[in-house]
BALOBA-1460 file (C-alpha; in Angstrom, 3 decimals):
// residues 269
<rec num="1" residu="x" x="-9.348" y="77.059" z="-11.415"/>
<rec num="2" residu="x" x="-8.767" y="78.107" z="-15.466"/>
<rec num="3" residu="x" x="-11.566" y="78.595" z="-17.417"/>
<rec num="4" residu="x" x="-10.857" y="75.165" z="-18.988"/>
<rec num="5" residu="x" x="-11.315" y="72.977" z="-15.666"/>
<rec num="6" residu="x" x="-14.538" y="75.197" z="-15.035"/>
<rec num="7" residu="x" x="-15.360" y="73.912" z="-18.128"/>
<rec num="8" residu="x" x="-14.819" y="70.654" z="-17.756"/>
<rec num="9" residu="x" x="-16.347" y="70.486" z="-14.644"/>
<rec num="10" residu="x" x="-19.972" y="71.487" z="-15.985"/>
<rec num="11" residu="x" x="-19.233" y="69.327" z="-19.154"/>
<rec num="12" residu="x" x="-18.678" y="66.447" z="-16.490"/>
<rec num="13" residu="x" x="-21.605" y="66.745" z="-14.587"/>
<rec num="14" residu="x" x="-23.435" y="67.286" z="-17.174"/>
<rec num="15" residu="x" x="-22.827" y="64.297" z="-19.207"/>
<rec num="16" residu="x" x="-23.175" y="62.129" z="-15.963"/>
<rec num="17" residu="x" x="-26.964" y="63.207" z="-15.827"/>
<rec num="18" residu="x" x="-27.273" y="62.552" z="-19.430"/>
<rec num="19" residu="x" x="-26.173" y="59.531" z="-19.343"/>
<rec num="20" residu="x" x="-27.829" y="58.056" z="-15.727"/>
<rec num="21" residu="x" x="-31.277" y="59.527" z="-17.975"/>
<rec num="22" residu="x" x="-30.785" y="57.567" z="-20.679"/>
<rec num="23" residu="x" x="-29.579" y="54.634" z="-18.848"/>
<rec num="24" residu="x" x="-33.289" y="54.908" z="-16.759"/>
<rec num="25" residu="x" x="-35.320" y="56.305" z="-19.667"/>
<rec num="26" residu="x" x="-34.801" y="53.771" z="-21.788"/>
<rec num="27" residu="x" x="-37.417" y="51.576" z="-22.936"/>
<rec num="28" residu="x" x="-36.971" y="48.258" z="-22.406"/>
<rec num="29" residu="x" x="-38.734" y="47.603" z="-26.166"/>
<rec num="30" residu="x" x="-35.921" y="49.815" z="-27.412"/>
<rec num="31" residu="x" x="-36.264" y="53.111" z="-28.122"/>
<rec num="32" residu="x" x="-38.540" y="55.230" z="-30.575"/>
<rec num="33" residu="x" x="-37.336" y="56.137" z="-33.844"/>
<rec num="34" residu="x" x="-38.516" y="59.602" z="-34.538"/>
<rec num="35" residu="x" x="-36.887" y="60.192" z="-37.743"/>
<rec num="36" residu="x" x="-34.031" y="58.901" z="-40.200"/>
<rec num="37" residu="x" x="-31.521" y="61.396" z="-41.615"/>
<rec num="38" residu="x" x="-29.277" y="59.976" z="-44.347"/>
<rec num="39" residu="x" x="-30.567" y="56.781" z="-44.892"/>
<rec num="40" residu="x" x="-33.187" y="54.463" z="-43.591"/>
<rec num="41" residu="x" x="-30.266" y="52.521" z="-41.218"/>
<rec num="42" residu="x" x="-29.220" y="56.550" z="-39.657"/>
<rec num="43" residu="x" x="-31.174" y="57.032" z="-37.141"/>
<rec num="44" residu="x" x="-32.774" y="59.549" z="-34.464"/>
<rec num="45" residu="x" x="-34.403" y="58.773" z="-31.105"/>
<rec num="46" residu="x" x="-36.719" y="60.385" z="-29.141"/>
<rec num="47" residu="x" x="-33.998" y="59.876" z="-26.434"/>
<rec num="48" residu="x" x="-31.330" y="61.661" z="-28.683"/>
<rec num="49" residu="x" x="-33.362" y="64.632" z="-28.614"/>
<rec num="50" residu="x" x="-34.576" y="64.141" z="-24.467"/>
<rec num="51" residu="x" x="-30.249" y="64.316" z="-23.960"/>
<rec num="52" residu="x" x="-29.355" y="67.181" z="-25.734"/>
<rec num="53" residu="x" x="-32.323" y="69.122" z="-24.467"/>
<rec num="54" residu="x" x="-31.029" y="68.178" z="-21.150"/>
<rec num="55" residu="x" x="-27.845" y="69.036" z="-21.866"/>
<rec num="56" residu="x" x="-28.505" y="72.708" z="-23.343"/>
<rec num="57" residu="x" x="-30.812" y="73.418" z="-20.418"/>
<rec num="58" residu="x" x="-28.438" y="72.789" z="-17.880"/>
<rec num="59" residu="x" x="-25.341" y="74.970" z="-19.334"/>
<rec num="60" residu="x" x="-27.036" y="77.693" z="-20.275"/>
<rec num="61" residu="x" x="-28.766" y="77.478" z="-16.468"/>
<rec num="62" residu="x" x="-24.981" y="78.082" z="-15.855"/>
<rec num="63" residu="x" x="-23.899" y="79.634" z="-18.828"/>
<rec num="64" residu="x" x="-26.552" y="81.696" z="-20.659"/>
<rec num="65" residu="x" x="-24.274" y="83.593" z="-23.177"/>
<rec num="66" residu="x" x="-22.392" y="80.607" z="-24.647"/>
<rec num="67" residu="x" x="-23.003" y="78.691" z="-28.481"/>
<rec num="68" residu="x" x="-24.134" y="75.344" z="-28.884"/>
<rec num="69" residu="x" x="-22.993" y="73.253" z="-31.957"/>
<rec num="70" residu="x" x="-25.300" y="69.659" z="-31.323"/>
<rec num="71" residu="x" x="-26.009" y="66.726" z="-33.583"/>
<rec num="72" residu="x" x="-29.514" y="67.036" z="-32.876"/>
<rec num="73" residu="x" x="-30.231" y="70.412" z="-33.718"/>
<rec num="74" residu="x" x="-28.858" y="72.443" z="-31.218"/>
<rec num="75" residu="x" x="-27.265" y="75.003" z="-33.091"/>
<rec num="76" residu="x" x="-27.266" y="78.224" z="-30.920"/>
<rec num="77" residu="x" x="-25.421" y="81.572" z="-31.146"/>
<rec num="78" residu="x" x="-23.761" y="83.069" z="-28.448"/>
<rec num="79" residu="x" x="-21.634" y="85.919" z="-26.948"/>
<rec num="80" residu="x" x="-19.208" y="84.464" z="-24.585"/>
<rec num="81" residu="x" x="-16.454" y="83.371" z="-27.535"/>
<rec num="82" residu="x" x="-17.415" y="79.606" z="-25.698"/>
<rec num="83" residu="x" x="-19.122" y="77.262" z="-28.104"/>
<rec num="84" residu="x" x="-20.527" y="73.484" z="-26.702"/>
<rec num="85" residu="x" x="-20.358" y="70.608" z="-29.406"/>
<rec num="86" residu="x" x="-22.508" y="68.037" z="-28.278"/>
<rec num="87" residu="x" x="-23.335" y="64.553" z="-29.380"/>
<rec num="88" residu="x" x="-26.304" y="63.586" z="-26.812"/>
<rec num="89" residu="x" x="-25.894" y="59.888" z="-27.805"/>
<rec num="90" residu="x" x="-22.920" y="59.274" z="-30.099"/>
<rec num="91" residu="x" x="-23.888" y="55.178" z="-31.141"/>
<rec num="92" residu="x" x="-27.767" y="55.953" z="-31.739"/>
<rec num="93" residu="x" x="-27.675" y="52.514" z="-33.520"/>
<rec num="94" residu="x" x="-25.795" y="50.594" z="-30.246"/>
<rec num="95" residu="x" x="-27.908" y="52.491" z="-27.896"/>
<rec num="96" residu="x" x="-31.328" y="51.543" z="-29.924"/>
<rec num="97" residu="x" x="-30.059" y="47.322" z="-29.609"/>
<rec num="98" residu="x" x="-28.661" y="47.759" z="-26.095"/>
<rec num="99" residu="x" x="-25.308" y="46.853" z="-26.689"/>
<rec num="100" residu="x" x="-23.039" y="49.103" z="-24.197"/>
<rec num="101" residu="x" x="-20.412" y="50.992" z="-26.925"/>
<rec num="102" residu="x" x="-22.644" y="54.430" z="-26.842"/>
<rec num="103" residu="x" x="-21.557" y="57.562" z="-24.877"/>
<rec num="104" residu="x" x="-22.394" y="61.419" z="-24.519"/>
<rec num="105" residu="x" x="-20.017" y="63.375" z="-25.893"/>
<rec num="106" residu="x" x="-19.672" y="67.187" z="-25.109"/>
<rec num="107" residu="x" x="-16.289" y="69.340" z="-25.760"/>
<rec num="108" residu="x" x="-16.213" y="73.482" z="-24.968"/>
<rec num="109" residu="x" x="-14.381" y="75.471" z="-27.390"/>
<rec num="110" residu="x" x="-12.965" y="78.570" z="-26.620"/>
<rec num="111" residu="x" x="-12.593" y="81.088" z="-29.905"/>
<rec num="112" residu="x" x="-12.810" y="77.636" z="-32.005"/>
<rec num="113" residu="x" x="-10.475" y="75.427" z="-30.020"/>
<rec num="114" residu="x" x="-11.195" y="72.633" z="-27.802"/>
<rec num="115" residu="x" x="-10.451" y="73.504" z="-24.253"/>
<rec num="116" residu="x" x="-12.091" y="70.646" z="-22.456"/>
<rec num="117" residu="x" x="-14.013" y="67.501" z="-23.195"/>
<rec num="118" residu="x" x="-15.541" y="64.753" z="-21.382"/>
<rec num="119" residu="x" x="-17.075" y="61.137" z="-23.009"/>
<rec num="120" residu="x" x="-19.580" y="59.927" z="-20.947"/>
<rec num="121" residu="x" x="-19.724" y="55.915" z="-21.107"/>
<rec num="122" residu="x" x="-22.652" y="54.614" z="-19.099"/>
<rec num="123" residu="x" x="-23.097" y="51.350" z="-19.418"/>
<rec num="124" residu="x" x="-18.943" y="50.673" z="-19.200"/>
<rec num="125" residu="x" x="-19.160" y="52.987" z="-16.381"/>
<rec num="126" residu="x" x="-16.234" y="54.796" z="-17.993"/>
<rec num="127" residu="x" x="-15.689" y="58.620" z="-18.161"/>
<rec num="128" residu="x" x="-13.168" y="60.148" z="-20.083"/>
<rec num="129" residu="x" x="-11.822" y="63.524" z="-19.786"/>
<rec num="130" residu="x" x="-9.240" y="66.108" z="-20.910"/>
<rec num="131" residu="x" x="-8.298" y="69.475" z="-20.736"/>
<rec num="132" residu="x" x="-6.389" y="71.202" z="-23.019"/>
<rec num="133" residu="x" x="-2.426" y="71.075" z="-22.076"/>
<rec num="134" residu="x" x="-3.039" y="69.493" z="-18.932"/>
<rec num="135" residu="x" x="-3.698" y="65.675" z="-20.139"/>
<rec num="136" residu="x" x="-6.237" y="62.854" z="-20.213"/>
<rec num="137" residu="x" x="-7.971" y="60.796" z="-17.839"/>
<rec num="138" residu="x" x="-10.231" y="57.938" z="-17.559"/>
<rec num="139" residu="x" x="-12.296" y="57.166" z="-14.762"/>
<rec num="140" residu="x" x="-14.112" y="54.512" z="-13.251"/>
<rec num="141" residu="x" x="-14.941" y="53.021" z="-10.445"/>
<rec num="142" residu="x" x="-11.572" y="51.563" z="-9.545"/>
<rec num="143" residu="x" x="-9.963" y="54.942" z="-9.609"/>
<rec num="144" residu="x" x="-8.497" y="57.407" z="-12.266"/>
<rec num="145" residu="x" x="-5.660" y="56.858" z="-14.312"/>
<rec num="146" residu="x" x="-3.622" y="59.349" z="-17.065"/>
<rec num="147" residu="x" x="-3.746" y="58.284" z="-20.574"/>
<rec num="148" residu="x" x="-1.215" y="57.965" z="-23.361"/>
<rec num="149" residu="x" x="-1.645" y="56.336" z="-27.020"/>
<rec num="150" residu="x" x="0.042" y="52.827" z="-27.686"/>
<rec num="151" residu="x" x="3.454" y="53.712" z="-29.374"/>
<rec num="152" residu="x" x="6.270" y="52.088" z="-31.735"/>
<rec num="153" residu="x" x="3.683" y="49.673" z="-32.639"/>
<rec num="154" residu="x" x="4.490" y="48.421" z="-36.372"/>
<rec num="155" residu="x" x="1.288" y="48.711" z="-38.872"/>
<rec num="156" residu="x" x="1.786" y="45.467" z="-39.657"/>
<rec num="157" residu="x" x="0.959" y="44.828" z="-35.604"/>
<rec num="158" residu="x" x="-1.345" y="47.433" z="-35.286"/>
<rec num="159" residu="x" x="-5.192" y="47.268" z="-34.148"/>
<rec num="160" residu="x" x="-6.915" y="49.861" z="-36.025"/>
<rec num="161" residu="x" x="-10.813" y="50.836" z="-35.174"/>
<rec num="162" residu="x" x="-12.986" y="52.208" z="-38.120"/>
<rec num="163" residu="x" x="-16.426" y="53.082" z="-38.710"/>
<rec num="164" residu="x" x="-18.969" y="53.149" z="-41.476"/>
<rec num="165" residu="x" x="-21.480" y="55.146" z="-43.394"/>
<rec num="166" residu="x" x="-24.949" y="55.051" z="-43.668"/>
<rec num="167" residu="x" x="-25.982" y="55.147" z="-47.632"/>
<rec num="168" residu="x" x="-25.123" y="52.215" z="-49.565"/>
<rec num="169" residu="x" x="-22.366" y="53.639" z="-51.972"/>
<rec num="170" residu="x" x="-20.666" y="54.965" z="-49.511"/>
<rec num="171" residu="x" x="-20.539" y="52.077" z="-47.732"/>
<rec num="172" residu="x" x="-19.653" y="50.250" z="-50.638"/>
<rec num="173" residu="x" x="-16.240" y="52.505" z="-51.240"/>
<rec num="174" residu="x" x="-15.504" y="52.068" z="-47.671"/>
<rec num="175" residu="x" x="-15.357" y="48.277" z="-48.014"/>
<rec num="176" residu="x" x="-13.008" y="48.631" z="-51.261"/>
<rec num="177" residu="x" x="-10.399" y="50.379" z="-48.769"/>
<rec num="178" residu="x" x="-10.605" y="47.886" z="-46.275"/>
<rec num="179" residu="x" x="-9.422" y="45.410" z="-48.440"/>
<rec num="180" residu="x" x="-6.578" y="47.550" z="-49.018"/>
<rec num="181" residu="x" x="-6.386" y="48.476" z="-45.137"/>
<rec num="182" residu="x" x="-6.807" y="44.733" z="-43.713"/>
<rec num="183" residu="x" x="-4.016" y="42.396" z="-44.854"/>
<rec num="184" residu="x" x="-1.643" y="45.339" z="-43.378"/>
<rec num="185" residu="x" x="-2.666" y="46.000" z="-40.266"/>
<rec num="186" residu="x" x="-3.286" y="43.604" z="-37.086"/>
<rec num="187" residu="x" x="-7.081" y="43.182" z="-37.471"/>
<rec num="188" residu="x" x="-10.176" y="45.266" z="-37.558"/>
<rec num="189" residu="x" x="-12.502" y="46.446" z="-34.765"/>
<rec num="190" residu="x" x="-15.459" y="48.169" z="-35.790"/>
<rec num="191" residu="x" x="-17.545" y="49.347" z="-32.754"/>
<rec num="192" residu="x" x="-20.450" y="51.640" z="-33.560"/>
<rec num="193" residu="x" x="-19.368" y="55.240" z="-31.834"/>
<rec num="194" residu="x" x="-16.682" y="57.453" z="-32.989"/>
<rec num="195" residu="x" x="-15.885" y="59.189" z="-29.867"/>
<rec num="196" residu="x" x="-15.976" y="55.258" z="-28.173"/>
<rec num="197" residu="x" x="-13.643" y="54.417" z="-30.890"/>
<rec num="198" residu="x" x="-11.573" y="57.531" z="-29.861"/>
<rec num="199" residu="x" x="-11.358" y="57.175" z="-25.996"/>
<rec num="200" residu="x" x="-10.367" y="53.592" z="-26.552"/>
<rec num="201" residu="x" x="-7.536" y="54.745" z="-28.731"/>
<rec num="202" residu="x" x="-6.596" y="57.238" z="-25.922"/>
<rec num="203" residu="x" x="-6.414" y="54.416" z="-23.471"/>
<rec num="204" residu="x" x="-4.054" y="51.757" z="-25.406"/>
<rec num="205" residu="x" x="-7.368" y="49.142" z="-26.726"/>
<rec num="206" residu="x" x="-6.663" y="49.866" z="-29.957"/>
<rec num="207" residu="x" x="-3.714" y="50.985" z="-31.925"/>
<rec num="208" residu="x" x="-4.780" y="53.467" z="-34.487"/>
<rec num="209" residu="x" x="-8.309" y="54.748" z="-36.206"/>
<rec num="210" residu="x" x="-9.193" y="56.070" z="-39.154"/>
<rec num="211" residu="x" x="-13.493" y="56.776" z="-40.680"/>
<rec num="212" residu="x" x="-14.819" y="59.068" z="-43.156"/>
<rec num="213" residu="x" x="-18.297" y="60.523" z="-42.586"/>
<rec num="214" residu="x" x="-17.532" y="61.884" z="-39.244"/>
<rec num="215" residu="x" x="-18.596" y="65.033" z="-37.662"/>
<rec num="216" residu="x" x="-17.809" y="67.854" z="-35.606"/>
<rec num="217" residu="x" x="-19.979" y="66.331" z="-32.374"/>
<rec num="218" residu="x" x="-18.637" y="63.041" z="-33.216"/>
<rec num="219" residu="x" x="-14.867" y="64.472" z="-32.520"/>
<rec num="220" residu="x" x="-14.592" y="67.391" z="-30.747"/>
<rec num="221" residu="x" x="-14.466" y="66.119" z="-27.542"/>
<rec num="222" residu="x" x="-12.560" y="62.270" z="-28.384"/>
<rec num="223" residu="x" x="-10.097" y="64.158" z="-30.323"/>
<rec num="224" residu="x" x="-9.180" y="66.368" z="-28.045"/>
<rec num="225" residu="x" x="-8.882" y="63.467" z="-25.504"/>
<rec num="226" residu="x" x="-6.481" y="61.774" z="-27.698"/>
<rec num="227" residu="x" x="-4.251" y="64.890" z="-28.592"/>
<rec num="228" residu="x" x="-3.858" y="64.920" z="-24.867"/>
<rec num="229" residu="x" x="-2.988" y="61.377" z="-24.286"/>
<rec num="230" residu="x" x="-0.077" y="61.888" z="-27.197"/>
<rec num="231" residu="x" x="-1.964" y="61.200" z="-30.310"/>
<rec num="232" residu="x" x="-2.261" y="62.728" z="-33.780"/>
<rec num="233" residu="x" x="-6.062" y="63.345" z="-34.984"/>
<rec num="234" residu="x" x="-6.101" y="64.667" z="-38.363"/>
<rec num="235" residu="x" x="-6.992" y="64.225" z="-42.001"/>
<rec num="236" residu="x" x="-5.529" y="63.475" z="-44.997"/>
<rec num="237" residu="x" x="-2.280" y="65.486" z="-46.172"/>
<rec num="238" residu="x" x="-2.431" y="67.946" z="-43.323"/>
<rec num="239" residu="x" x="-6.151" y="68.589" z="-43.561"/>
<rec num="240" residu="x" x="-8.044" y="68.926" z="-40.138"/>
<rec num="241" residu="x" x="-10.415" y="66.068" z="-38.967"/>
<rec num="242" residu="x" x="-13.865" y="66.257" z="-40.377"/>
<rec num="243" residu="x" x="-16.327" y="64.417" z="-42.522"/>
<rec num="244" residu="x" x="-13.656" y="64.019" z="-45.371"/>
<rec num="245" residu="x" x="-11.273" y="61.670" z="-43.212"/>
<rec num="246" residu="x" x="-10.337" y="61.258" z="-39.483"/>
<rec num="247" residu="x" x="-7.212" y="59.720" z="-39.087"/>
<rec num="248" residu="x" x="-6.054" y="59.291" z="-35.211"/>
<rec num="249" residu="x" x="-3.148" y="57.487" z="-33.667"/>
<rec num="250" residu="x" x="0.265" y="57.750" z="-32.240"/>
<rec num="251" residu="x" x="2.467" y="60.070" z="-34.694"/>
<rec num="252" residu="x" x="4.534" y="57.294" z="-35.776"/>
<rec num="253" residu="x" x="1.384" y="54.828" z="-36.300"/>
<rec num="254" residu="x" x="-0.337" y="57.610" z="-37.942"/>
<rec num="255" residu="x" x="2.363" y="58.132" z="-40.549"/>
<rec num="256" residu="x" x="2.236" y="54.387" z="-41.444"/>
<rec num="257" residu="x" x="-1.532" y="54.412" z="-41.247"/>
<rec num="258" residu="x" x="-1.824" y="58.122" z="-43.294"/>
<rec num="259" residu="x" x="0.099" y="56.799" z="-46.222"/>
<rec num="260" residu="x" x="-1.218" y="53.568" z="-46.528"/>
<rec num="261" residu="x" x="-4.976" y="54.924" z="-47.377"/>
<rec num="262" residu="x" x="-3.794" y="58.200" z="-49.176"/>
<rec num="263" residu="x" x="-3.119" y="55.622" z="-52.427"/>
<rec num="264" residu="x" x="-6.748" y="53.519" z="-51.511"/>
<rec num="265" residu="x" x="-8.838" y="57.032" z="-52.252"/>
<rec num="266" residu="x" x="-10.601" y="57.018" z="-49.334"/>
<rec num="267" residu="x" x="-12.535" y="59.970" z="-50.115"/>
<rec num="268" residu="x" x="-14.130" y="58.484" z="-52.827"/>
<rec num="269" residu="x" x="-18.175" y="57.365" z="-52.734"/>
């Protein structure tokens, strides 16, 4: 086995416990908000922080000298040129009113590059995985099949997923675009988790996807599962992914897609 697959194969196990613990953990009152971060509506669980404790733990049981990059905190150095980017529960706000489109995300880089990357779905009972330059999977209970991006789909026929911010003008810009987004695309699906978002791009649900505000844990592991089912993640004008603008799809879509919002200044608040 590559480094990658060894990878992959901690990430996977990992996330599985994650998510089975949060799954089992969670209160049936809903979960304890600990904290907000950038606005009263962003918020952090005590369960958040329970996963990505979990998850840290049990690599560096494994793998003591690697990084950690996580959402919640869990910003480690390390020796081993291996970094983990980790979203313990990527759809805090789905997870808090038990609606099922939250997942654990966590993606190994190797000298900055994502290697291999797993999205942990519990309550679809869907894993995703990928490894770099050998393709993307999705699992469940039926079996596993390899993924690849819808393609030749027209804008005009395309589903596109997006997300939102937290603090009001932001959110308020956003909605300006999507007026200039929605009488040109299919329709609109706005499900609550980036990397969800992602995977479901990767397996055909959706046509194309596009949010500003994201981060590194919110990607790292999604985008590289798209990449390797044949999709284009980046931002505007040639910029990489990131908080600025995420832009994913099939190339072709993704041109379409790219130069429709370039002229809506989407990274405007």
């Amino acid at each position: 086995m590559s480094l990658a697959d060894d990878l992959l194969e901690l990430a996977v196990a990992t996330a599985r416990e994650a998510g089975r613990m949060l799954v089992d953990k969670r209160p049936a009152d809903g979960p304890d908000v600990v904290q907000t971060k950038s606005s009263p509506t962003d918020v952090v669980t005590r369960m958040d922080r329970a996963a990505e404790q979990l998850v840290i733990e049990r690599i560096r049981a494994v793998r003591p000298d690697d990084a950690f990059l996580g959402e919640e905190g869990g910003d480690r150095a390390g020796g081993s040129g291996v970094r983990w980017v980790v979203d313990p529960i990527d759809g805090t706000v789905n997870y808090l009113y038990d609606l099922p489109d939250w997942a654990v995300s966590i993606a190994a880089e190797v000298d900055g590059t994502a290697v291999a990357g797993v999205v942990e779905i519990p309550r679809r009972g869907e894993s995703y995985t990928a490894v770099r330059g050998a393709g993307a999977l999705q699992h469940t209970a039926s079996g596993t099949r390899e993924l690849r991006v819808n393609s030749r789909v027209p804008l005009d026929k395309a589903l596109v997923a997006t997300g939102f911010g937290y603090a009001a003008g932001r959110r308020a810009r956003q909605a300006q675009v999507l007026t200039g987004v929605l009488p040109n695309v299919r329709d609109i699906r706005r499900g609550g988790s980036c990397c969800v978002d992602l995977c479901s791009l990767a397996a055909g649900r959706v046509d194309a996807y596009y949010e500003r505000g994201v981060q590194a844990w919110d990607i790292a592991a999604g985008g590289l599962i798209v990449r390797e089912a044949g999709g284009r993640v980046e931002g505007l004008h040639g910029a990489a992914p990131g908080p600025e603008l995420t832009i994913a799809a099939d190339p072709v879509i993704f041109e379409a897609l790219h130069d429709l919002l370039a002229p809506l200044d989407p990274l405007g608040d």
